[in-house]
GUDREN-774221 format. One line per 5 residues: number of its first residue (from 1); for each residue x, y, z of N, C-alpha, C. Coordinates in nm, 2 decimals. Atoms other than C-alpha are relative to their C-alpha. Layout:
REM residues N
NUM) X,Y,Z,X,Y,Z,X,Y,Z ~ ...
This chain:
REM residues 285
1) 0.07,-0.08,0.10,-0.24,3.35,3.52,-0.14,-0.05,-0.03 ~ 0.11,0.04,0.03,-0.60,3.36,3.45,0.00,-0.03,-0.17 ~ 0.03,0.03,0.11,-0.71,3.15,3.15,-0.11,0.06,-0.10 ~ 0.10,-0.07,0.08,-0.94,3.40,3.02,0.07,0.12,-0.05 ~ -0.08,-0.07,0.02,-0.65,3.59,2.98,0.15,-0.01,-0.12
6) -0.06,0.04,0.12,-0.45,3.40,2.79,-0.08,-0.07,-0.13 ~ 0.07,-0.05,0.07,-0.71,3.36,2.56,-0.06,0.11,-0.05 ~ 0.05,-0.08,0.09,-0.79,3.66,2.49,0.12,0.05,-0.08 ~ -0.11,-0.07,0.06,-0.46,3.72,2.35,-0.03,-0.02,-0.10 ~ 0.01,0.04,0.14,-0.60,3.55,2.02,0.08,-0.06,-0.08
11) -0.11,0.15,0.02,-0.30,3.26,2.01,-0.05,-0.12,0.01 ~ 0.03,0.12,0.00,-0.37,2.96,1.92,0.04,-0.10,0.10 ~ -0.06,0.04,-0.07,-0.34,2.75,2.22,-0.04,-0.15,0.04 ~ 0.05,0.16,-0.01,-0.29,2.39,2.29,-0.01,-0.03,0.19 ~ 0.06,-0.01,-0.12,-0.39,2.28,2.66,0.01,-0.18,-0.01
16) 0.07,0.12,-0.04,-0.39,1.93,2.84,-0.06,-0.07,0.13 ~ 0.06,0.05,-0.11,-0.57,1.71,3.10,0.02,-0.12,0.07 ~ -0.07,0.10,-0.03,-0.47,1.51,3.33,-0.10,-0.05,0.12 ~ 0.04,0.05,-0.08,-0.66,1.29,3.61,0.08,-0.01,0.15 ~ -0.08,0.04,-0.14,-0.56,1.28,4.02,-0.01,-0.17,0.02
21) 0.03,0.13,-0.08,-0.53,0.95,4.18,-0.14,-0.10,0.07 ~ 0.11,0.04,-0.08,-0.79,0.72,4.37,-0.01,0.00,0.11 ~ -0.09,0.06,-0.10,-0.56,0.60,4.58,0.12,0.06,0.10 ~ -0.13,-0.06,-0.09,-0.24,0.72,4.82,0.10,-0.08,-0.07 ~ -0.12,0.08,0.04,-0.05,0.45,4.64,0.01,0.04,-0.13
26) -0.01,-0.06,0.17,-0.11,0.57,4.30,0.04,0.13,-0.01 ~ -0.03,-0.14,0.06,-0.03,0.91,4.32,0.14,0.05,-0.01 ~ -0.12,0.01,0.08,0.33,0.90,4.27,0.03,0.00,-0.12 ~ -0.02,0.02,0.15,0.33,0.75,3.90,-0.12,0.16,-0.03 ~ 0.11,-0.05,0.01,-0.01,1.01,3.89,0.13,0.15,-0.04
31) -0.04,-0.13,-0.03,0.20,1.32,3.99,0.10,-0.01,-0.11 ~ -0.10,0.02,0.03,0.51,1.20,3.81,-0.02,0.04,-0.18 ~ 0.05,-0.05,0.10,0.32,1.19,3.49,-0.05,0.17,-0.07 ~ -0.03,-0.12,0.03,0.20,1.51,3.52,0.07,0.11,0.01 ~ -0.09,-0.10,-0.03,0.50,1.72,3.60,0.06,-0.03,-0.15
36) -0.02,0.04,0.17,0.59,1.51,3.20,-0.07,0.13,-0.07 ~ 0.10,-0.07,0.10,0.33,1.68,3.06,0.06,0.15,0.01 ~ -0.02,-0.12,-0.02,0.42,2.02,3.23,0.08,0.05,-0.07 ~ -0.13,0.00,0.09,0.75,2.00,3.08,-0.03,0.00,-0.10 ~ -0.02,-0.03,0.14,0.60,2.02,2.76,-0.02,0.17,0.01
41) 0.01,-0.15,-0.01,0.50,2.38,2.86,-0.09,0.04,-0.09 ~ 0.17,0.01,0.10,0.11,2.36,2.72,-0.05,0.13,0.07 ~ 0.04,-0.12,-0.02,-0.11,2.71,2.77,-0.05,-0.03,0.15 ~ 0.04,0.01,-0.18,-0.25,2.52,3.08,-0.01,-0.14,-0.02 ~ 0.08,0.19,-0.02,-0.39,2.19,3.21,-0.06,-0.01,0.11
46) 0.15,0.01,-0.10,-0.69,2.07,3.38,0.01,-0.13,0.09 ~ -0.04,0.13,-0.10,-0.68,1.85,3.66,-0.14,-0.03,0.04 ~ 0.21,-0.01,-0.04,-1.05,1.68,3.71,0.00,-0.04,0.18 ~ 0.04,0.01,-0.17,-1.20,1.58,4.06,-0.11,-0.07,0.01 ~ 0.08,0.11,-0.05,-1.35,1.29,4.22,-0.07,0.10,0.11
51) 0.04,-0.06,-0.15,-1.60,1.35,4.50,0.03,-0.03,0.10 ~ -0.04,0.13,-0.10,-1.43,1.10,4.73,0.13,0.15,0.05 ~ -0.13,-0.11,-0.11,-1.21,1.32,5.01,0.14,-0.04,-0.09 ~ -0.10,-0.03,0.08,-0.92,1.19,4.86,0.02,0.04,-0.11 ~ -0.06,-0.02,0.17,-0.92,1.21,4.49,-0.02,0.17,0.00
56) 0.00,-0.14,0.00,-1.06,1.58,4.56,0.13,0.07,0.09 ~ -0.10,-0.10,-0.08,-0.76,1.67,4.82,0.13,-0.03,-0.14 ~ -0.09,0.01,0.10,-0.55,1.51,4.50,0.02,0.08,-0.11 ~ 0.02,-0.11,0.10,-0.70,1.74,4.27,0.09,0.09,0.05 ~ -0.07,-0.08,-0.07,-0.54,2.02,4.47,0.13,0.05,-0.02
61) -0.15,0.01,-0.04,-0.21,1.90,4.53,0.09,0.01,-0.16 ~ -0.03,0.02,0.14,-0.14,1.80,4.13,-0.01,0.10,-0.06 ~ -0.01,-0.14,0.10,-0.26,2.11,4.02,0.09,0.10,0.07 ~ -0.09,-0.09,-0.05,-0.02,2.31,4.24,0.11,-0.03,-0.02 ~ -0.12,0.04,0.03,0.24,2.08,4.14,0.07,0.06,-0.13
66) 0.06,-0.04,0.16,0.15,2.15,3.77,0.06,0.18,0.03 ~ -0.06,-0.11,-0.02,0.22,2.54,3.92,0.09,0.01,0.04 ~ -0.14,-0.02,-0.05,0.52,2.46,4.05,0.10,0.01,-0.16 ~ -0.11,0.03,0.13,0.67,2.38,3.69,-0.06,0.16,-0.10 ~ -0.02,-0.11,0.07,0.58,2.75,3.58,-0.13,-0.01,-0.11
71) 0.08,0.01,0.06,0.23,2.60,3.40,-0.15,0.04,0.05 ~ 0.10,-0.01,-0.04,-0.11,2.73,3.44,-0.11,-0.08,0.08 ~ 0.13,0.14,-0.08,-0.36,2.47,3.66,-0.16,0.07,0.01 ~ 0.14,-0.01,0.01,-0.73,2.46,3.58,-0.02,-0.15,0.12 ~ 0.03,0.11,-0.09,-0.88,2.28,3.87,-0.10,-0.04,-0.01
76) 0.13,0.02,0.02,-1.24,2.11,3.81,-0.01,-0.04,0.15 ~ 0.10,0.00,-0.18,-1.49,2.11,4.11,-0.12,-0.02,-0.04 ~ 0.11,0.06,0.04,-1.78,1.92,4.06,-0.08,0.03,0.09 ~ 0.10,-0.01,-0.11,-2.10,1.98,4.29,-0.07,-0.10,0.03 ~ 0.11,0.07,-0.03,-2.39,1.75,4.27,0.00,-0.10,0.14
81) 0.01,0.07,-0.14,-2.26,1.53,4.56,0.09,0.07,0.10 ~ -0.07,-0.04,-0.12,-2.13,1.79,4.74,-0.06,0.10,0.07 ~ 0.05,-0.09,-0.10,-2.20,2.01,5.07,0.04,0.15,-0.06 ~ -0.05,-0.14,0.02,-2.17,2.39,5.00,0.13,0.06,0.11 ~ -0.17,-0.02,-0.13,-1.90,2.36,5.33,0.10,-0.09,-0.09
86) -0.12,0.08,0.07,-1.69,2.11,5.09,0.03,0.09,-0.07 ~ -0.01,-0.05,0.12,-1.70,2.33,4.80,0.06,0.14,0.07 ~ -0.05,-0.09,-0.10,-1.60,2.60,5.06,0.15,-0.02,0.00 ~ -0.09,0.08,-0.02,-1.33,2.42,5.18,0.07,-0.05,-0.14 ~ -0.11,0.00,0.12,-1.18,2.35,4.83,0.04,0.11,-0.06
91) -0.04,-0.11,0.01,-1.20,2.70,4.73,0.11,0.11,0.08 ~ -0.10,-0.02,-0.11,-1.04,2.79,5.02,0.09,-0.02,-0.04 ~ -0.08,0.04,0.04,-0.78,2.59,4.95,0.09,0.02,-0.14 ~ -0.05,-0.08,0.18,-0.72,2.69,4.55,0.04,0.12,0.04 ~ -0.07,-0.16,0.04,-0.69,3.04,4.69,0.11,-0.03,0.05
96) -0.14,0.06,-0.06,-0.39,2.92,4.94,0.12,0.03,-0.06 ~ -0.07,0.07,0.09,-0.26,2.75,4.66,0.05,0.10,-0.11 ~ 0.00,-0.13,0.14,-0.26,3.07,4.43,-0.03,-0.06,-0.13 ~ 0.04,0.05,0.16,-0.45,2.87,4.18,-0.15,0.09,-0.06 ~ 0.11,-0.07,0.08,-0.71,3.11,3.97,-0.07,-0.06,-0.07
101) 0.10,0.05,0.02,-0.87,2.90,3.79,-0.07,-0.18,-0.01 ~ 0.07,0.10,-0.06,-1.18,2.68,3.83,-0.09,-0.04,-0.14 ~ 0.08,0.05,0.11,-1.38,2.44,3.56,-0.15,-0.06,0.09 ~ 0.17,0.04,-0.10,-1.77,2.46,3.74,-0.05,-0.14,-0.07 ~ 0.09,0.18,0.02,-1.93,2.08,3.67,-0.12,-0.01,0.11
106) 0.05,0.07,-0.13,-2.23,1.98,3.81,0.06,-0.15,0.04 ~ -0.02,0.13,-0.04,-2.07,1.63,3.80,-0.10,-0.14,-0.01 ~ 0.11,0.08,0.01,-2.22,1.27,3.74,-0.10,-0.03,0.13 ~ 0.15,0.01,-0.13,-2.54,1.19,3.94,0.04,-0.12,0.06 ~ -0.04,0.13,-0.07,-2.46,0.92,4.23,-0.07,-0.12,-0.04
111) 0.08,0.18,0.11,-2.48,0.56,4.10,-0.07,-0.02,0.11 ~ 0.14,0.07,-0.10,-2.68,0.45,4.41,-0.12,0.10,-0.01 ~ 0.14,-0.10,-0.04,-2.95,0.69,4.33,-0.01,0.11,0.06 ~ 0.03,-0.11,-0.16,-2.90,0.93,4.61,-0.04,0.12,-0.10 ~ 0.00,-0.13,0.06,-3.02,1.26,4.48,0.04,0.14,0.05
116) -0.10,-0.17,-0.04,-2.89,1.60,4.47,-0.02,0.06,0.12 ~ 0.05,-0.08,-0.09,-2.85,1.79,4.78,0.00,0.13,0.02 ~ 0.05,-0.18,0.01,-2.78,2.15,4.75,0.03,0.03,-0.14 ~ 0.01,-0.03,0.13,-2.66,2.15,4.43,-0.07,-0.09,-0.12 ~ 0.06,0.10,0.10,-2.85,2.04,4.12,0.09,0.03,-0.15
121) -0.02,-0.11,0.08,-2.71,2.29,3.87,0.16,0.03,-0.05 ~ -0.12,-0.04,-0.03,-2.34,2.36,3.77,0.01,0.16,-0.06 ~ 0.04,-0.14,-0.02,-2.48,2.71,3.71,0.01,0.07,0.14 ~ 0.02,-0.06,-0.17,-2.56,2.71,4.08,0.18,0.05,0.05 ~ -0.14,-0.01,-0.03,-2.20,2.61,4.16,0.08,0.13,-0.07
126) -0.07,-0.13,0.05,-2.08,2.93,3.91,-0.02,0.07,0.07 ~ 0.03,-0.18,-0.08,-2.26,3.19,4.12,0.08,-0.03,0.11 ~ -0.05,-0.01,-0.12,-2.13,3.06,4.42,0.16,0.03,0.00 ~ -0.11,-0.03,0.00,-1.75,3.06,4.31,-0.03,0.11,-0.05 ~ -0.02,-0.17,0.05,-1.82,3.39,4.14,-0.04,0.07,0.13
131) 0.01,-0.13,-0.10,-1.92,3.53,4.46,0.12,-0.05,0.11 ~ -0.07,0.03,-0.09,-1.63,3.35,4.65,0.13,0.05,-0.04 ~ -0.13,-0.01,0.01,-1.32,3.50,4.50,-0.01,0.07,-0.15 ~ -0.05,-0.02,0.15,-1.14,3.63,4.18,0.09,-0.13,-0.10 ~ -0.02,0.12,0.09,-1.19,3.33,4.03,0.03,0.01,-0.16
136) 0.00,0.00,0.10,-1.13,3.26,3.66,-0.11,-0.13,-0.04 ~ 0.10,0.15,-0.05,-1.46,3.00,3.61,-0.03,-0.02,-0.13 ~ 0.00,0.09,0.13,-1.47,2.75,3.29,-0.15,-0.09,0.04 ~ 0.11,0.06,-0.05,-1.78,2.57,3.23,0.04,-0.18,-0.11 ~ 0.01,0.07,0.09,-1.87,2.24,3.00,-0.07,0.03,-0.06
141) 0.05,-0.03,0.16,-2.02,2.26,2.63,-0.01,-0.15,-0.06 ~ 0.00,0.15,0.06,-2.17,1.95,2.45,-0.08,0.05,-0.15 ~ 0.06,-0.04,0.15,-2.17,2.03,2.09,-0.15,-0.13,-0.04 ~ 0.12,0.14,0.08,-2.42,1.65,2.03,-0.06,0.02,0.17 ~ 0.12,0.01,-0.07,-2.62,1.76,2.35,0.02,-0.09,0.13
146) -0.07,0.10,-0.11,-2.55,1.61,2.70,-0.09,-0.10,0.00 ~ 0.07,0.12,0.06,-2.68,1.28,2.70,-0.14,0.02,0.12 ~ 0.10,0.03,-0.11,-2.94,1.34,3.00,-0.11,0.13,-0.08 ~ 0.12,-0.12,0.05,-3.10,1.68,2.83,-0.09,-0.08,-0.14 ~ 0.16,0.04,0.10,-3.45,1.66,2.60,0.08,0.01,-0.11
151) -0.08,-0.05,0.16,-3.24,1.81,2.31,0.07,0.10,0.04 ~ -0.11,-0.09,0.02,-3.00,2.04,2.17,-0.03,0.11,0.07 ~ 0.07,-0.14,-0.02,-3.20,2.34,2.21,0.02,0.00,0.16 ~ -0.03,0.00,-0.16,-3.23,2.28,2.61,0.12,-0.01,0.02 ~ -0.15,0.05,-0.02,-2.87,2.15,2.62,0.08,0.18,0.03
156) -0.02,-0.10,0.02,-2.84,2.50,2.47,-0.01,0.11,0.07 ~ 0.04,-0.10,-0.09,-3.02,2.69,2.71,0.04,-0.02,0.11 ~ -0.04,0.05,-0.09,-2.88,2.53,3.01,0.14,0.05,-0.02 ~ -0.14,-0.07,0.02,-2.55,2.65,2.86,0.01,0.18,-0.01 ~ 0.02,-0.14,-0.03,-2.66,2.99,2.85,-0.02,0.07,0.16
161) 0.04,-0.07,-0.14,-2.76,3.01,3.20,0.18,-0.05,0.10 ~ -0.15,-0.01,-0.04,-2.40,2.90,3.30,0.07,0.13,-0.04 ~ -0.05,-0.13,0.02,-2.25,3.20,3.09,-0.09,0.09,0.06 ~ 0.08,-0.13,-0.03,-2.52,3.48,3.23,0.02,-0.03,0.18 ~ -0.01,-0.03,-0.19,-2.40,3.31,3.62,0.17,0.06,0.00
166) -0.12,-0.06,0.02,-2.07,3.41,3.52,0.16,-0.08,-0.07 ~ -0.09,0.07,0.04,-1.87,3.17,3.36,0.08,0.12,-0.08 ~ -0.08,-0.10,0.11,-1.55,3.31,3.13,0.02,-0.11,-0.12 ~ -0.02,0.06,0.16,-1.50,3.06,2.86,-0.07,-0.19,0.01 ~ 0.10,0.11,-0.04,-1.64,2.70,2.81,0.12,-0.06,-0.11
171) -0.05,0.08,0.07,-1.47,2.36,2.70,-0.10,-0.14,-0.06 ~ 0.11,0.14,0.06,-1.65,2.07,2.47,0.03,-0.13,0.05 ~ -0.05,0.13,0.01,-1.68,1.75,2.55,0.09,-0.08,-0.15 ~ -0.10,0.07,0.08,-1.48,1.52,2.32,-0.13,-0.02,-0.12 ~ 0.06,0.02,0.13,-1.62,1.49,1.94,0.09,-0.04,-0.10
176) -0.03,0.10,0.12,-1.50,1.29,1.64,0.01,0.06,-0.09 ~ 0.03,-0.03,0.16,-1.65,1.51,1.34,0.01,0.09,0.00 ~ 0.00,-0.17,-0.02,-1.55,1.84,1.32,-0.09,0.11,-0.03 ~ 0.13,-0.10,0.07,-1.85,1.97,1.14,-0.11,-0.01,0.11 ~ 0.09,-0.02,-0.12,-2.04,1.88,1.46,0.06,0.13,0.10
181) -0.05,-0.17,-0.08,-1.83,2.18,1.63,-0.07,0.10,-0.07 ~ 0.01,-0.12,0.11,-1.85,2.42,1.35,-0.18,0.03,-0.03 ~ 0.14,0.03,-0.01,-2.24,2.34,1.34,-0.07,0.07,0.15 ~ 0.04,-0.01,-0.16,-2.28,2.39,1.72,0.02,0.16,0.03 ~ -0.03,-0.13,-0.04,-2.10,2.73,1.72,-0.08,0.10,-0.04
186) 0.10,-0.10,0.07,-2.28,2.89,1.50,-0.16,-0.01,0.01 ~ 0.15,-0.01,-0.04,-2.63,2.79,1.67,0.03,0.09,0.14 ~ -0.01,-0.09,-0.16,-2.47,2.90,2.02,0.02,0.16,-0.03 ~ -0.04,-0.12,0.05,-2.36,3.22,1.83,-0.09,0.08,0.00 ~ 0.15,-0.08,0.01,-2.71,3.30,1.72,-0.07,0.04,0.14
191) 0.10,0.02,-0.15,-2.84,3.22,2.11,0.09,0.15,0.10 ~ -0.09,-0.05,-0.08,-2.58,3.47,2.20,0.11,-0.01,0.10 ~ -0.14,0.00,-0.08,-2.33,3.31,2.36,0.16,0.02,-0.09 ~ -0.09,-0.03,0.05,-2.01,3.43,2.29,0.15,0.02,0.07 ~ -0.11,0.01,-0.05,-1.76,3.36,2.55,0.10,-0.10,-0.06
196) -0.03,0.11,0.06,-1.45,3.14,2.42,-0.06,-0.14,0.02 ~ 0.03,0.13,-0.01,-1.51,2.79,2.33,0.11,-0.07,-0.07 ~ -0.07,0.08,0.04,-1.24,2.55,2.35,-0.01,-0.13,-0.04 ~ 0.04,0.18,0.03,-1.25,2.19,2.18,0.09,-0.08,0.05 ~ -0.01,0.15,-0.11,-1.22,1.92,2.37,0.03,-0.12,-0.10
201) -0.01,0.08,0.08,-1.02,1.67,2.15,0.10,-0.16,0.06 ~ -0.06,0.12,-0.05,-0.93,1.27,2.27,0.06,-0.08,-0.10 ~ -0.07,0.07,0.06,-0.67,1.06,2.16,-0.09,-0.11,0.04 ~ 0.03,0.14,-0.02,-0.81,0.73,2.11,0.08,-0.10,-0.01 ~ -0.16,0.10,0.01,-0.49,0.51,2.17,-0.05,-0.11,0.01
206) 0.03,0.13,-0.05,-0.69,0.19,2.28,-0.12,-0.02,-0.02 ~ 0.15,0.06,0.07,-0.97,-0.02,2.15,-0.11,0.00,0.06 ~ 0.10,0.06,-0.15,-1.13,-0.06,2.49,-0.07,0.11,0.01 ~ 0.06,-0.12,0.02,-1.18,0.30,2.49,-0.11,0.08,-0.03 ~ 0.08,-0.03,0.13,-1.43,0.35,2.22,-0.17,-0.03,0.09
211) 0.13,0.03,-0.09,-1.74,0.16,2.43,0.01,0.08,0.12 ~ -0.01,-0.13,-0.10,-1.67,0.41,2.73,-0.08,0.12,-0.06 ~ 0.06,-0.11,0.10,-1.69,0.69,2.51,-0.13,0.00,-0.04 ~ 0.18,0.02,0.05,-2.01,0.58,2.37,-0.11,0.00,0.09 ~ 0.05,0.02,-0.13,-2.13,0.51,2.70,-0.06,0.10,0.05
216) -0.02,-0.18,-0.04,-2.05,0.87,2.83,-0.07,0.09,-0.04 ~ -0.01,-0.11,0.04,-2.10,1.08,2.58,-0.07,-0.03,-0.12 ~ 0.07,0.03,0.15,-2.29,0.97,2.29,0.04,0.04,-0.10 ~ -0.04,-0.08,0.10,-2.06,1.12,2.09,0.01,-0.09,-0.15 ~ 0.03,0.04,0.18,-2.09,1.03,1.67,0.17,-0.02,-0.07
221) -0.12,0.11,0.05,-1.83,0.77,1.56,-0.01,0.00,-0.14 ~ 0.05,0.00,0.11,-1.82,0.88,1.17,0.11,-0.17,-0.06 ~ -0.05,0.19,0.06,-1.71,0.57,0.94,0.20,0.01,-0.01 ~ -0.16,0.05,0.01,-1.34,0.69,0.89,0.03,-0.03,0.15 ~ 0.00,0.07,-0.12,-1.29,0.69,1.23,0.01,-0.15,0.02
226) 0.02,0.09,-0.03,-1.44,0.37,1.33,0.10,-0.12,-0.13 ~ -0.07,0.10,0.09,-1.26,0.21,0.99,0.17,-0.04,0.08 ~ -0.10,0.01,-0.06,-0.96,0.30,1.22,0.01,-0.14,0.09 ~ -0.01,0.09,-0.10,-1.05,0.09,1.51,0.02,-0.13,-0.07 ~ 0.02,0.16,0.07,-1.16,-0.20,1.28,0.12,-0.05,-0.02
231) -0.11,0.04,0.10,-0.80,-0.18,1.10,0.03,-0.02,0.12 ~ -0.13,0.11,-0.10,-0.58,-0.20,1.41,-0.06,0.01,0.12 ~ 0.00,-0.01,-0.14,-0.77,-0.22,1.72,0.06,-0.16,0.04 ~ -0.07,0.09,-0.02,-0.61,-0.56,1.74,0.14,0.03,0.02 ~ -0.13,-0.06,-0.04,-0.30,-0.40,1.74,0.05,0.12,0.06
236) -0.01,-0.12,-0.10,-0.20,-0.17,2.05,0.07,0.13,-0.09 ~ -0.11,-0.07,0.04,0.11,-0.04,1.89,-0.09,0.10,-0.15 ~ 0.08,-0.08,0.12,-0.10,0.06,1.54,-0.09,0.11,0.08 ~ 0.16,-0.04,-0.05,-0.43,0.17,1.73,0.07,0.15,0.05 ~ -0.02,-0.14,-0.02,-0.23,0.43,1.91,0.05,0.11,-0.08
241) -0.05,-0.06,0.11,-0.04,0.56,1.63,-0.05,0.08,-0.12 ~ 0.12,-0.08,0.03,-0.35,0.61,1.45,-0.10,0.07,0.09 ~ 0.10,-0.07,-0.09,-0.55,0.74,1.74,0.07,0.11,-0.02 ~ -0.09,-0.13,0.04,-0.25,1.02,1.76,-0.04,0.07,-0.12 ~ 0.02,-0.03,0.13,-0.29,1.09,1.40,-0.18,0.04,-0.04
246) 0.13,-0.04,0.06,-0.66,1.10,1.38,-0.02,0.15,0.03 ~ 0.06,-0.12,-0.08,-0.66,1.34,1.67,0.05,0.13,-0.05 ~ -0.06,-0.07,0.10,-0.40,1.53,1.49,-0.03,0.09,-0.12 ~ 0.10,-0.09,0.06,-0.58,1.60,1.22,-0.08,0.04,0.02 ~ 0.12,-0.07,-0.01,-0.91,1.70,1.35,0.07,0.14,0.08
251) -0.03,-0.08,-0.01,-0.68,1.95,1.54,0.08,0.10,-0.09 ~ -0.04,-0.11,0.13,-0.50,2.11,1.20,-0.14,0.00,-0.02 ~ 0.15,0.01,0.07,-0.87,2.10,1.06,-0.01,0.14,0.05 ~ 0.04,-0.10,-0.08,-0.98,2.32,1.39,0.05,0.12,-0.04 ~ -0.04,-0.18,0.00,-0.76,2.58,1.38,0.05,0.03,-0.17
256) -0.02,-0.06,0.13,-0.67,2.61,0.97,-0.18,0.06,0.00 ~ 0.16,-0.05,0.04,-1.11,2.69,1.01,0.02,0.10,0.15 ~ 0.02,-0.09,-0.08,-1.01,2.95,1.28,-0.06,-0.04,0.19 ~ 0.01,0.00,-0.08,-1.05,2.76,1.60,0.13,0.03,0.09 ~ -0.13,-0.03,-0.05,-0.81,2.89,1.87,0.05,-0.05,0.11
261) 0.00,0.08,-0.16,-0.87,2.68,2.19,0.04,-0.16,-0.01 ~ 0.01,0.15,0.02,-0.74,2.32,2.17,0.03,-0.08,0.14 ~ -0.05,0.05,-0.12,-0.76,2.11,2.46,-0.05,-0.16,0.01 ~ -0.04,0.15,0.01,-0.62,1.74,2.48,-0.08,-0.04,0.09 ~ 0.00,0.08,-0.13,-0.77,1.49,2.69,0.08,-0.14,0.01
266) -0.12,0.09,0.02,-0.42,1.32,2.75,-0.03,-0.09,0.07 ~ 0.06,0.12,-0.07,-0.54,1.10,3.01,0.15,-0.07,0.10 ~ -0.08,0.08,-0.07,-0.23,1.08,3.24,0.10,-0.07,-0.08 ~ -0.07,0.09,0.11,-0.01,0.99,2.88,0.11,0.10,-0.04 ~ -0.04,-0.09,0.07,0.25,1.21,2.87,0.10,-0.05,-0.14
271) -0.02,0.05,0.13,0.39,1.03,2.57,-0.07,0.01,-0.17 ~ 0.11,-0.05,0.08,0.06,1.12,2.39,0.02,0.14,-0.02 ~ 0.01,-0.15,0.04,0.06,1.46,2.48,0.16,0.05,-0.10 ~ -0.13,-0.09,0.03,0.47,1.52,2.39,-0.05,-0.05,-0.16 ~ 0.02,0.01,0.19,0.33,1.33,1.98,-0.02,0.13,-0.02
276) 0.11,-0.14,0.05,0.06,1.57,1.95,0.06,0.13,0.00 ~ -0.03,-0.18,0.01,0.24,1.87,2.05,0.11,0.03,-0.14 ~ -0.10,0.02,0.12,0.53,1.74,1.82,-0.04,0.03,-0.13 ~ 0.07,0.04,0.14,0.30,1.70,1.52,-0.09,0.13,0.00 ~ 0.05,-0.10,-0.04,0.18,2.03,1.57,0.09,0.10,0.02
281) -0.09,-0.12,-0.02,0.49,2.23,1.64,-0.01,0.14,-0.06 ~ -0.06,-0.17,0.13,0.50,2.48,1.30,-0.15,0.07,0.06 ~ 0.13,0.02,0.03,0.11,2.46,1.28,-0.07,0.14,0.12 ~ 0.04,-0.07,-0.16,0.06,2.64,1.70,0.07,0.12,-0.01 ~ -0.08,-0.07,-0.03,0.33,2.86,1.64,-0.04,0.17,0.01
């Protein structure tokens, strides 16, 4: 089923994400996890993608596995280090697979420097899967601004030229403070975009976590939050308990203020994802 489809039904829907392998030896516990999650029977789940031949032939396989258990599979396809025959060749392959939909990335820029070769753009990469198939094509959304753009405003325009290549709905990176969504939408709203926008919400189970994130994404650590980590990031068992719970609430928040898209980044935890959906049951219904 296309996910622009089950969104438009105007159901509140929860969604999670799961990572492929690196390795051939890892992708057992990898797969095993996510066929957990499937079993919770979430509106879909996104499987991301390395540029490395394996972890991309793993993307593939996990997301078709993910379709085997009767769950939708969003498959990310990253460009910037890739040939337009690779990006071929994965496409190819998703149709095979009878997988519909695709989340366009340009992907991070190669650590040794190399620079881009046919793609620069994950706009580019939209036209090209829109002209390759009856795709269903998801983009990224950075309500605090991708960390590499001048500002918002460009951030913003750059996100516009993804929806006008044909994108159907768009997910946020991960954010902390909910009034940074609610803020964001109603500037993209004015700019005219208007395809859905699902939030992008991370459990923070682990202390180590937190400097990644910041790393990444620059995203805005308000004080409750961070009073979390302070209290029990010394303690695993708390840290997660409250990470669950924070995330928890910022998802009742979302949708009691009318958001309808919620999408976990479980991280390969299907223990995380089965709380959240738990703590959420009446709430999604």
């Amino acid at each position: 089923m296309k996910i622009r489809d089950i969104l438009a039904a105007g159901k509140p829907t929860l969604s999670f994400e799961v990572f492929p392998p690196k390795t051939v030896d890892a992708y057992e516990p990898v797969a095993r996890a996510a066929c957990e999650i499937a079993k919770l029977k979430p509106a879909f789940m996104s499987v991301t993608y390395g540029a490395g031949g394996g972890t991309s032939r793993y993307t593939v396989d996990i997301a078709d596995t993910i379709k085997g258990y009767g769950v939708t599979p969003l498959a990310h396809l990253t460009c910037v280090s890739s040939t337009r025959e690779k990006v071929h060749q994965v496409l190819n392959e998703l149709k095979s697979r009878g997988i519909e939909n695709v989340l366009a990335l340009r992907g991070d820029l190669p650590a040794d420097g190399e620079t881009p070769r046919e793609y620069r753009y994950a706009s580019q990469l939209i036209r090209e899967i829109k002209e390759s198939g009856d795709f269903c094509i998801g983009a990224a959304c950075y309500p605090e601004g991708h960390v590499e753009s001048a500002n918002k405003s460009v951030d913003m325009d750059y996100l516009k030229e993804k929806v006008e290549a044909g994108c159907d709905f768009v997910t946020t990176q991960m954010f902390f403070d909910n009034s940074v969504l609610y803020s964001y939408l109603y500037r993209i709203r004015e700019k005219g975009i208007t395809v859905p926008v699902i939030a992008g919400i991370m459990p923070v189970t682990n202390a180590k976590q937190i400097k990644r994130i910041t790393q990444m994404s620059g995203a805005y650590l308000p004080s409750r939050f961070l009073s979390l980590v302070d209290k029990f990031g010394d303690n695993p068992a708390a840290m997660k308990q409250a990470g669950i719970a924070y995330a928890t609430e910022q998802i009742i928040d979302l949708v009691a203020n009318g958001i309808k898209g919620i999408h976990v980044y479980s991280m390969n935890k299907p223990d995380v994802a089965a709380k959240i959906q738990e703590n959420l049951s009446e709430i999604l219904r």
